[in-house]
N, CA, C and O atoms as CSV, one atom per row, in Angstrom:
chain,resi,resn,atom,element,x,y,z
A,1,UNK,N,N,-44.312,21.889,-16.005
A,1,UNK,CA,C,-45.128,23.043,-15.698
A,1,UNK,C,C,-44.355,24.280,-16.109
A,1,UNK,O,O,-43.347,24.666,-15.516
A,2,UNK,N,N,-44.938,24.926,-17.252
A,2,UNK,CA,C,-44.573,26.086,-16.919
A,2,UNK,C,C,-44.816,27.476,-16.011
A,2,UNK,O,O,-45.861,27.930,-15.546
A,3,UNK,N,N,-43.199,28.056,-15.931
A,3,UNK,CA,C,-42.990,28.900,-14.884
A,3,UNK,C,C,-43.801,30.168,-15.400
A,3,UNK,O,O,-43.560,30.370,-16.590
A,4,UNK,N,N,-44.766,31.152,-14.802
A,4,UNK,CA,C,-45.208,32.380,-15.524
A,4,UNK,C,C,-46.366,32.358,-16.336
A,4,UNK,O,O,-46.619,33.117,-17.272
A,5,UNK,N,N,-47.421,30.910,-15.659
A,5,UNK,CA,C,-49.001,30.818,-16.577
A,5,UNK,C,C,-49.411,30.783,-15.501
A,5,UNK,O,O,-48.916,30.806,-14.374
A,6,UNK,N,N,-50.613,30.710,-16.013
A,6,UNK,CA,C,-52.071,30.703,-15.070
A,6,UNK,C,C,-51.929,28.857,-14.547
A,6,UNK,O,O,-52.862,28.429,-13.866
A,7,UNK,N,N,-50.746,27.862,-14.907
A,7,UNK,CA,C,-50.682,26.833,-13.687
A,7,UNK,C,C,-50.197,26.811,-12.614
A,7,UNK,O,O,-50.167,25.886,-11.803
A,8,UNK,N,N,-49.810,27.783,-12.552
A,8,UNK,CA,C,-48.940,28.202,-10.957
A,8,UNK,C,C,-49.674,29.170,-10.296
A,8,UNK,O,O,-49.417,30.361,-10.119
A,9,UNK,N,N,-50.769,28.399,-9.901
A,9,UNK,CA,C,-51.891,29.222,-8.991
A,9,UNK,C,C,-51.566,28.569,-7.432
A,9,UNK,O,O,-51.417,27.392,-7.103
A,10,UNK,N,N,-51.512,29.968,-6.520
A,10,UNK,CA,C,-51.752,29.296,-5.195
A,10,UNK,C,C,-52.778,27.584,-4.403
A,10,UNK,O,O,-52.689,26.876,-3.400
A,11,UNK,N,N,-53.579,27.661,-5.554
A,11,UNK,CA,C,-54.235,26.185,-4.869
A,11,UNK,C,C,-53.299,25.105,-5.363
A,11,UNK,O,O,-53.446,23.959,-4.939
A,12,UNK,N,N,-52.215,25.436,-6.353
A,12,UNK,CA,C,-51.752,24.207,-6.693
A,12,UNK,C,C,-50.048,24.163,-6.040
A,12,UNK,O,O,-49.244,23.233,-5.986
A,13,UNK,N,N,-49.969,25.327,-5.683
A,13,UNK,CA,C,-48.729,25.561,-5.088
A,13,UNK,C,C,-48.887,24.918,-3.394
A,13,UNK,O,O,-48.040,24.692,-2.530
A,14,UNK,N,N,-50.265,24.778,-3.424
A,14,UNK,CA,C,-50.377,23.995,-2.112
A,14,UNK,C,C,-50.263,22.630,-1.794
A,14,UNK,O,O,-50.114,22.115,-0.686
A,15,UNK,N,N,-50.359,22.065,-3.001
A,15,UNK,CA,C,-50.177,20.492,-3.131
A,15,UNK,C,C,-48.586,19.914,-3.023
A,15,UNK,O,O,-48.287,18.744,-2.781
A,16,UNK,N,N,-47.580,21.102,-3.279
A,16,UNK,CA,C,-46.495,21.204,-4.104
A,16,UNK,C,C,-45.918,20.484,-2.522
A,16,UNK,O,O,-46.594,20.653,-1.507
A,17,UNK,N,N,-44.584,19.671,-2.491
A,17,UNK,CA,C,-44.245,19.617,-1.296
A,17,UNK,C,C,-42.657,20.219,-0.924
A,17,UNK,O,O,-41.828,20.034,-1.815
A,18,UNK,N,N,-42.197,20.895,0.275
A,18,UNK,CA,C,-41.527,21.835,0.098
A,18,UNK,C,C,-39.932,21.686,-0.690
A,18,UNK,O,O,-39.287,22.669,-1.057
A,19,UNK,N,N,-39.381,19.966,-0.886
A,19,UNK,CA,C,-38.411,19.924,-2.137
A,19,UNK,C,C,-38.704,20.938,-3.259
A,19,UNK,O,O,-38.089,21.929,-3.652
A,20,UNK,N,N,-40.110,20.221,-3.723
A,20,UNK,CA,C,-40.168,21.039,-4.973
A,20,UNK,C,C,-41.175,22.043,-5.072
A,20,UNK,O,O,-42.031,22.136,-5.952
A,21,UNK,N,N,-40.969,22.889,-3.948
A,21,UNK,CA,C,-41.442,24.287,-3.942
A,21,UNK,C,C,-40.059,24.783,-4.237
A,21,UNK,O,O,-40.137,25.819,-4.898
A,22,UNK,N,N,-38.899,24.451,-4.009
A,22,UNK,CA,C,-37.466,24.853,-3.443
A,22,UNK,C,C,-37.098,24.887,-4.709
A,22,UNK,O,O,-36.562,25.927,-5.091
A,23,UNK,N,N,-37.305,23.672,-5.770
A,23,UNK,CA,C,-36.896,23.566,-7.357
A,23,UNK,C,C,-37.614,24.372,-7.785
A,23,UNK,O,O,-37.167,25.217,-8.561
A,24,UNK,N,N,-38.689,24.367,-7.487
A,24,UNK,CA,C,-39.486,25.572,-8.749
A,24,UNK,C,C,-38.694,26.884,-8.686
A,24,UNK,O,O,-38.182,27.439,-9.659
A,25,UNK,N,N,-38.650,27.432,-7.045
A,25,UNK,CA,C,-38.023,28.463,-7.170
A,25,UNK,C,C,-36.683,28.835,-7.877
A,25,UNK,O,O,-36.431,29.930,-8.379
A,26,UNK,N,N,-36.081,28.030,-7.847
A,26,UNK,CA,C,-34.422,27.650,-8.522
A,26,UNK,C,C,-34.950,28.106,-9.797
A,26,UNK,O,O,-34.747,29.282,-10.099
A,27,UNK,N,N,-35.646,27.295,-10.653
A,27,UNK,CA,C,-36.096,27.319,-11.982
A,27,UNK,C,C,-36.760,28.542,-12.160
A,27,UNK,O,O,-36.770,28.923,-13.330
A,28,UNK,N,N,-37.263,29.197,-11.426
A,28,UNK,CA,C,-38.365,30.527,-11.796
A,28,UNK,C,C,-36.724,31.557,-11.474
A,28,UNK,O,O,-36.815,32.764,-11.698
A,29,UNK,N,N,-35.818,31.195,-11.145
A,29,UNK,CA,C,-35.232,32.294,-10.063
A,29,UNK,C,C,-33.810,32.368,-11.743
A,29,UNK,O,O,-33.121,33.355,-12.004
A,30,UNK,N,N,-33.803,31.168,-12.452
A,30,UNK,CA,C,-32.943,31.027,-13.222
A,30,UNK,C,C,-33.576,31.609,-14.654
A,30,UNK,O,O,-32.882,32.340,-15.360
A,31,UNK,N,N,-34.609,31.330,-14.950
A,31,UNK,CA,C,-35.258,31.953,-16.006
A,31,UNK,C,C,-35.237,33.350,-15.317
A,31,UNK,O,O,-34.083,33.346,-14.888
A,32,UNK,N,N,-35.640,34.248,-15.030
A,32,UNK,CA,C,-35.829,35.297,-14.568
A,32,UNK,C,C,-34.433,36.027,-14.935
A,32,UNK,O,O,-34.539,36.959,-15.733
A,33,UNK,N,N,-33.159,35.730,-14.463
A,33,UNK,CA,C,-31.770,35.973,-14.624
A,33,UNK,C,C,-31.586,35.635,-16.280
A,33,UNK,O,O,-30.795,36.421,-16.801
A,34,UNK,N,N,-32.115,34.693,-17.155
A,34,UNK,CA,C,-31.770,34.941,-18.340
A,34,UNK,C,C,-32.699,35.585,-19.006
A,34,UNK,O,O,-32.431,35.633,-20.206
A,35,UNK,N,N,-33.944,36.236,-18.638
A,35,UNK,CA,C,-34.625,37.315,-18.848
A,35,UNK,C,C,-34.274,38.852,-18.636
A,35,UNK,O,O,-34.666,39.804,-19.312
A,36,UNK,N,N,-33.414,38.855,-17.493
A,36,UNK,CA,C,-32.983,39.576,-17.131
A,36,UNK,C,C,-32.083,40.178,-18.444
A,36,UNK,O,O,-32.106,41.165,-19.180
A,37,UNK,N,N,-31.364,39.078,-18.278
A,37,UNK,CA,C,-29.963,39.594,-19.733
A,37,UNK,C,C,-30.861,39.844,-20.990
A,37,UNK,O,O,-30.929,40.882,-21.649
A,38,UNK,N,N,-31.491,38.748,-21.167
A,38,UNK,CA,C,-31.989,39.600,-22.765
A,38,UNK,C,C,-32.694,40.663,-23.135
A,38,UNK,O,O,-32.953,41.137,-24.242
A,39,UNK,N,N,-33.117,41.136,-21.454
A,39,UNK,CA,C,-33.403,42.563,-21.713
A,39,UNK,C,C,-32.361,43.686,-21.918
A,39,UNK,O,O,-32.439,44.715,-22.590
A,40,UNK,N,N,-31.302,43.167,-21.102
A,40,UNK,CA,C,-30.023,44.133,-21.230
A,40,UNK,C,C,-29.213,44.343,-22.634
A,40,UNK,O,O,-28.456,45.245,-22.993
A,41,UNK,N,N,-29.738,42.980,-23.386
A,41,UNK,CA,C,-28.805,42.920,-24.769
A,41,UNK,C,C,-29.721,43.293,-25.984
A,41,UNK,O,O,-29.556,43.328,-27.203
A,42,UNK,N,N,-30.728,43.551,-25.151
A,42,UNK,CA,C,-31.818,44.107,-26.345
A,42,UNK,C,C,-32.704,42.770,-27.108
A,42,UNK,O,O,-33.496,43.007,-28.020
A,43,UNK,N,N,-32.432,41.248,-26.564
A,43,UNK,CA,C,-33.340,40.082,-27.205
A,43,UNK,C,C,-34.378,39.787,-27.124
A,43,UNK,O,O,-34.993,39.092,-27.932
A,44,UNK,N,N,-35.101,40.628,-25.346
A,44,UNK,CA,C,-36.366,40.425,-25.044
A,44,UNK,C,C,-37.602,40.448,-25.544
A,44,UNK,O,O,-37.991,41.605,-25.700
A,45,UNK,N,N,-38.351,39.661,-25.848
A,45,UNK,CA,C,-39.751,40.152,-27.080
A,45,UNK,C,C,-40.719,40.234,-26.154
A,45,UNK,O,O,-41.573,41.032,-26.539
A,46,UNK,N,N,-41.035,39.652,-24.846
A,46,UNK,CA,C,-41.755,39.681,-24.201
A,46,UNK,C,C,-41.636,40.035,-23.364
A,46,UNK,O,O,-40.954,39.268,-22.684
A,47,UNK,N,N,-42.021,41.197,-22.674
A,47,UNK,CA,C,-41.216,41.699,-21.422
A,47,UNK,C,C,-42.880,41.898,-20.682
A,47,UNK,O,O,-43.093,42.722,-19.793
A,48,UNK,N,N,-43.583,41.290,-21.056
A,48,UNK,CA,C,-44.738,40.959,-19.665
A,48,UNK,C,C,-44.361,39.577,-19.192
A,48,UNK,O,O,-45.462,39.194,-18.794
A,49,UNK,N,N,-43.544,38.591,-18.978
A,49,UNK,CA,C,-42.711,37.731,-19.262
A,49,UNK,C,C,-42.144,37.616,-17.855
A,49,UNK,O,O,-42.395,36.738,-17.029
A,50,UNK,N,N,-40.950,39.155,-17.674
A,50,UNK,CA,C,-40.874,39.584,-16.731
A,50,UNK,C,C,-41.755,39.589,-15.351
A,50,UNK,O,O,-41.636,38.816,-14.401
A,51,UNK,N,N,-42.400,40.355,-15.460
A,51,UNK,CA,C,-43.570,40.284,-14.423
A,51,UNK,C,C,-44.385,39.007,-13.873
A,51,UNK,O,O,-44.740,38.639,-12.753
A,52,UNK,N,N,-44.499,38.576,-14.998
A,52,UNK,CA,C,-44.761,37.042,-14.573
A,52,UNK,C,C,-44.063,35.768,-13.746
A,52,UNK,O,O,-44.527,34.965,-12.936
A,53,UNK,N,N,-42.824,35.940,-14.286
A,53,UNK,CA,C,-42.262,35.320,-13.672
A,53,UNK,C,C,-41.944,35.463,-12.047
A,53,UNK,O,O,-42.013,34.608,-11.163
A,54,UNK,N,N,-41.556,36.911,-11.983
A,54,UNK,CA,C,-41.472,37.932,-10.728
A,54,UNK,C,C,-42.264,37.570,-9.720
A,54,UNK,O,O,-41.869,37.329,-8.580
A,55,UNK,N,N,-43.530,37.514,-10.147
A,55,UNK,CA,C,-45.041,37.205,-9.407
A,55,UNK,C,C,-44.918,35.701,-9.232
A,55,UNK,O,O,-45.697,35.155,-8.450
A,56,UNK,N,N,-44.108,35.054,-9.817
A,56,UNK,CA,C,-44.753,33.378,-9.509
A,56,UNK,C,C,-43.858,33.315,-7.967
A,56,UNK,O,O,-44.272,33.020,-6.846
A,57,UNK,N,N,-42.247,33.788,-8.506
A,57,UNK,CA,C,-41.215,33.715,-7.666
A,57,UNK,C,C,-41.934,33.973,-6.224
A,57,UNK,O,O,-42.020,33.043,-5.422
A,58,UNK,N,N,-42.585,35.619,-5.842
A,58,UNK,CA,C,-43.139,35.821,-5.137
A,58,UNK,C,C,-44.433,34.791,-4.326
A,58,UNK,O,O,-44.391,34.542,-3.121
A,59,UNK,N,N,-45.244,34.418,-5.010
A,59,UNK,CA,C,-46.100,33.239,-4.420
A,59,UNK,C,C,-45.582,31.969,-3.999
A,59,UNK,O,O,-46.205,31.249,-3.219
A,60,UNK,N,N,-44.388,31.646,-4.516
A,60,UNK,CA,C,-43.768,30.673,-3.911
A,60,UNK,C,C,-43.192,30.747,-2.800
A,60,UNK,O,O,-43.135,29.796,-2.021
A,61,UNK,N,N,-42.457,32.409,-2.482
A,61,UNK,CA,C,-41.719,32.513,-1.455
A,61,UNK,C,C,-43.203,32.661,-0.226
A,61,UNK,O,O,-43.231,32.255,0.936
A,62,UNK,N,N,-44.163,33.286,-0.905
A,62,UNK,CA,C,-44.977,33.389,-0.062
A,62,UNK,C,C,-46.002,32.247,0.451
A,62,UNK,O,O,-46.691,32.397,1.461
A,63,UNK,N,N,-46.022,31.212,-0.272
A,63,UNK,CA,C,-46.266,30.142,0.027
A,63,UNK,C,C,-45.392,29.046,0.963
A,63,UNK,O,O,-46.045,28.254,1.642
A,64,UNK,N,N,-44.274,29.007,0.993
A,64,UNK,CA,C,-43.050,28.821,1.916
A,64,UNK,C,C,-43.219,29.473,2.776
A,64,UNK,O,O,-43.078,28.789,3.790
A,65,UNK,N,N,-43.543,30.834,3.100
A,65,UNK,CA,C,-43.181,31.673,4.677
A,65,UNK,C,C,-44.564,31.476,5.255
A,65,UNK,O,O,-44.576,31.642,6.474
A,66,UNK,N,N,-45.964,31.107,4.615
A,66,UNK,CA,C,-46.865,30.522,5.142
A,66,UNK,C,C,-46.793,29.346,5.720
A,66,UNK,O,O,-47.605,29.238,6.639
A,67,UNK,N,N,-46.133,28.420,5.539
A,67,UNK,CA,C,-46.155,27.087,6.168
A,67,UNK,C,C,-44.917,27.329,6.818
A,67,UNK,O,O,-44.759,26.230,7.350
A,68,UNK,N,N,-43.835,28.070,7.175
A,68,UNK,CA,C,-43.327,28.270,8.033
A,68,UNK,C,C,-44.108,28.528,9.775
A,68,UNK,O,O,-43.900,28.225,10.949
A,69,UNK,N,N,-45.215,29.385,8.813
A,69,UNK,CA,C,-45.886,30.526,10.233
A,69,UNK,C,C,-46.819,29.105,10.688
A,69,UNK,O,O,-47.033,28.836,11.870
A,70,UNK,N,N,-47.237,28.407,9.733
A,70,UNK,CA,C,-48.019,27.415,9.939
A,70,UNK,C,C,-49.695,27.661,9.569
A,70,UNK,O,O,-50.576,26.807,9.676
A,71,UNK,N,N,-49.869,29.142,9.086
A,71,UNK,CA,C,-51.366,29.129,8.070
A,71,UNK,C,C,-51.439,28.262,7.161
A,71,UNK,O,O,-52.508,27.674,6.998
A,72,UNK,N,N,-50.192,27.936,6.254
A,72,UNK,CA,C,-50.667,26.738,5.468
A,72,UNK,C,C,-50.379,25.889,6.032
A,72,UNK,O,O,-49.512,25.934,6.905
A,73,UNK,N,N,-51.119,24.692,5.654
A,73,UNK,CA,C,-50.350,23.084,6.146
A,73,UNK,C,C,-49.937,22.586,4.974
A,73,UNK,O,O,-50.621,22.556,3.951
A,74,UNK,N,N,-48.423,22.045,5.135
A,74,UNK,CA,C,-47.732,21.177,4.512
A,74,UNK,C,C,-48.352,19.858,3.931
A,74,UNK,O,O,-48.664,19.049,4.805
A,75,UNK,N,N,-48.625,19.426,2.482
A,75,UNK,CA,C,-49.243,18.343,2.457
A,75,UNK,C,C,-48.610,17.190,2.586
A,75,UNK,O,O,-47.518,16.956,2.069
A,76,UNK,N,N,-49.265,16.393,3.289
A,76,UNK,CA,C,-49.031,14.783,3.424
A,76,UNK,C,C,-48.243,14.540,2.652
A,76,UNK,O,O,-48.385,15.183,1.612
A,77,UNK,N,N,-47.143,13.641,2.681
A,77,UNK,CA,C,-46.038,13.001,1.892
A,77,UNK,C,C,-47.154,12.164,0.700
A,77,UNK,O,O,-48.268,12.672,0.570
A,78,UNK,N,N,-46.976,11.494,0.257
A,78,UNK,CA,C,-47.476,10.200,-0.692
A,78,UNK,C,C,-46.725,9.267,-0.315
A,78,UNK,O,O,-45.508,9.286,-0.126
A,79,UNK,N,N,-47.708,8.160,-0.167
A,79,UNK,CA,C,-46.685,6.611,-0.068
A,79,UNK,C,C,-46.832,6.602,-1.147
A,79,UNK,O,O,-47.786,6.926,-1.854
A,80,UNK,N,N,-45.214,5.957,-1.488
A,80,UNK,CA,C,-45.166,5.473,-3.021
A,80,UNK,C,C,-44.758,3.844,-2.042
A,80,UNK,O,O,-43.999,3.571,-1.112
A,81,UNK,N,N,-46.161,2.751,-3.243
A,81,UNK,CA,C,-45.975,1.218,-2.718
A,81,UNK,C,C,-44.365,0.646,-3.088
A,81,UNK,O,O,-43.808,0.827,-4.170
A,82,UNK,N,N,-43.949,0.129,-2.251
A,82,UNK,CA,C,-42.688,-0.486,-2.342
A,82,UNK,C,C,-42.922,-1.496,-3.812
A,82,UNK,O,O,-44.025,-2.006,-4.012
A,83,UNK,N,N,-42.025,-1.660,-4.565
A,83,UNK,CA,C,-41.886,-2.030,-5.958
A,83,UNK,C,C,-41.397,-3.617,-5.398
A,83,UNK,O,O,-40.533,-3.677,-4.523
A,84,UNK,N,N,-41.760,-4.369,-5.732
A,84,UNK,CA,C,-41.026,-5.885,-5.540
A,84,UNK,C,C,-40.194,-6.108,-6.824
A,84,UNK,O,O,-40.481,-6.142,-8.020
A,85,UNK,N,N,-38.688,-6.290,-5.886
A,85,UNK,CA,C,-37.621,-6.459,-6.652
A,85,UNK,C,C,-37.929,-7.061,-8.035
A,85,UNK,O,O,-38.924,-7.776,-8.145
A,86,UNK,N,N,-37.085,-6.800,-9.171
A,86,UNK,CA,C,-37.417,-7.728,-10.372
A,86,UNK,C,C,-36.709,-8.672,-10.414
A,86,UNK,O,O,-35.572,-8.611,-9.946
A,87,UNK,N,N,-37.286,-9.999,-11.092
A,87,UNK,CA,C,-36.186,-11.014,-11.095
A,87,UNK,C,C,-35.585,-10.998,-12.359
A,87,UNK,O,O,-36.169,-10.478,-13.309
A,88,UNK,N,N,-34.567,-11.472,-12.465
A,88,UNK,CA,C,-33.415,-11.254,-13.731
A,88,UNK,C,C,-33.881,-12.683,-14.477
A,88,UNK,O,O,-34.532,-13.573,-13.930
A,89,UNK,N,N,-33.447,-12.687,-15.703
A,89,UNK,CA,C,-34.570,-13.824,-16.868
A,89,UNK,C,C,-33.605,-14.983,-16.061
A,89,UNK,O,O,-34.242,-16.035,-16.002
A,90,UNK,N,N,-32.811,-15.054,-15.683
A,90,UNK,CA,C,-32.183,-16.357,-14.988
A,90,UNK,C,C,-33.166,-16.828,-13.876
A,90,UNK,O,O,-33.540,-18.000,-13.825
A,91,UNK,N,N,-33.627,-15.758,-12.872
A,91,UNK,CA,C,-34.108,-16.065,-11.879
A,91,UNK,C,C,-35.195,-16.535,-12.009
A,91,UNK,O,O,-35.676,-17.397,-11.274
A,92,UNK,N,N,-35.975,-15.787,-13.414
A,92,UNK,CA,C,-37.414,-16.042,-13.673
A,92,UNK,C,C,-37.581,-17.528,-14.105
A,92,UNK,O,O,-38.633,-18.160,-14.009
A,93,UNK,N,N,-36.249,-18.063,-14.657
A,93,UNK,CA,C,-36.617,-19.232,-15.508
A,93,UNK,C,C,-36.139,-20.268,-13.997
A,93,UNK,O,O,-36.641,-21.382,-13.845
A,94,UNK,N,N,-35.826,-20.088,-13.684
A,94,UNK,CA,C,-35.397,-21.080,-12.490
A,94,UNK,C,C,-36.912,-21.357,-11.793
A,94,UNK,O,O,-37.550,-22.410,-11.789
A,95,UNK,N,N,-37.092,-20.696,-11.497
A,95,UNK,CA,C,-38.643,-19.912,-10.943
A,95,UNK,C,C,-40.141,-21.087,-11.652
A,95,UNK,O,O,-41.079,-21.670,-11.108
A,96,UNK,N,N,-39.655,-20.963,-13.074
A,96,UNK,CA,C,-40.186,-21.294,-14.076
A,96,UNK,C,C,-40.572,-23.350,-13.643
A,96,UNK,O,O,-41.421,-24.213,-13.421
A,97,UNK,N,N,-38.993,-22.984,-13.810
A,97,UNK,CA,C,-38.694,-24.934,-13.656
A,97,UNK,C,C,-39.160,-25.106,-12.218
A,97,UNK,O,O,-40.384,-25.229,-12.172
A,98,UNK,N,N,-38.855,-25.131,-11.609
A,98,UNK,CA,C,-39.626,-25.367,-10.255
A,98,UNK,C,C,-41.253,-25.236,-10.130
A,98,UNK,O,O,-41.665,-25.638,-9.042
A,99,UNK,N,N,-42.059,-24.852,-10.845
A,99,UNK,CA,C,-43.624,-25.213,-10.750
A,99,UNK,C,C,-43.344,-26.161,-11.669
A,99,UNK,O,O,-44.202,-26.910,-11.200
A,100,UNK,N,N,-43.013,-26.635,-12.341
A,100,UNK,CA,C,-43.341,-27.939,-13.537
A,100,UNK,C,C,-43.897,-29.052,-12.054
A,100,UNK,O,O,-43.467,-28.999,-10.902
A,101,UNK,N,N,-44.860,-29.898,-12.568
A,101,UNK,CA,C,-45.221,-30.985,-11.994
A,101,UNK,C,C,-44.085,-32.187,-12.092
A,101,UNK,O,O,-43.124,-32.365,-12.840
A,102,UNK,N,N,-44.593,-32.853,-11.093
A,102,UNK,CA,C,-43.518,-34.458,-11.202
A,102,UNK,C,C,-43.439,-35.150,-12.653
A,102,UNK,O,O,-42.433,-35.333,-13.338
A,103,UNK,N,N,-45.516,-35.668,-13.091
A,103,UNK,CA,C,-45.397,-35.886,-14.190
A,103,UNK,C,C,-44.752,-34.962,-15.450
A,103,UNK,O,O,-44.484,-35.625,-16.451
A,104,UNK,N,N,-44.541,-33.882,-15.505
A,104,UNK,CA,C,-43.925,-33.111,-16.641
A,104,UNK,C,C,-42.492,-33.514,-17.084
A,104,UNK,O,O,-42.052,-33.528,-18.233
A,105,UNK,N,N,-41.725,-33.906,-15.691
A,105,UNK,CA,C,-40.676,-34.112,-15.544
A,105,UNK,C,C,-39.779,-35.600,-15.763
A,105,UNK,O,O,-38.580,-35.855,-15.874
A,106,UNK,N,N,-41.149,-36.486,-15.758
A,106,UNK,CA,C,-41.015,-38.065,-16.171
A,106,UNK,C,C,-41.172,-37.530,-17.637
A,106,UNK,O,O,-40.042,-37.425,-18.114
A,107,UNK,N,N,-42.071,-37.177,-18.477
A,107,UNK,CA,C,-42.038,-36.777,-19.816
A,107,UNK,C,C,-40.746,-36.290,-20.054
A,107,UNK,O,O,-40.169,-36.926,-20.936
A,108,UNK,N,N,-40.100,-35.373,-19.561
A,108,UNK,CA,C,-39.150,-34.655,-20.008
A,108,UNK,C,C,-38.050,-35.559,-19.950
A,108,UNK,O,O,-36.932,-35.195,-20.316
């Protein structure tokens, strides 16, 4: 996602859960500081850029001090389904030999 478009709208900052409300800010808070400099060194081409970013920073913090106060609600975690271990090609083939039938095994 980029930091400073029209995807960092409050309805989606609501889905966000507060880890990575915390990263975005990091990331909006770090671009911003090397925006910062390339305005100072004269590299900046976009300096509505600025503002943008400024404004996301802001909805995030303000999205955070809302679910502090408790106007927003925090969304539900996600279960992520537990993954069943993988078996290693040893295990699989062991695995393997053990369904063979009786008769397979007189053949063999």
């Amino acid at each position: 996602m980029a930091i400073g478009s029209k995807e960092l709208t409050p309805s989606e900052l609501d889905t966000f859960e507060d880890e990575r409300l915390v990263d975005e800010l990091r990331k909006a808070k770090e671009e911003l500081f090397n925006l910062r400099f390339q305005a100072a060194t004269g590299q900046l081409e976009t300096h509505g850029r600025l503002r943008a970013v400024k404004r996301d920073i802001a909805r995030i913090y303000t999205v955070i001090r809302e679910r502090e106060l408790g106007i927003r609600a925090t969304p539900a975690p996600l279960e992520v389904q537990a993954k069943a271990p993988k078996k290693s090609k040893k295990a699989a083939k062991e695995s393997a030999e053990d369904t063979t039938t009786p008769d397979e095994t007189k053949e063999a």
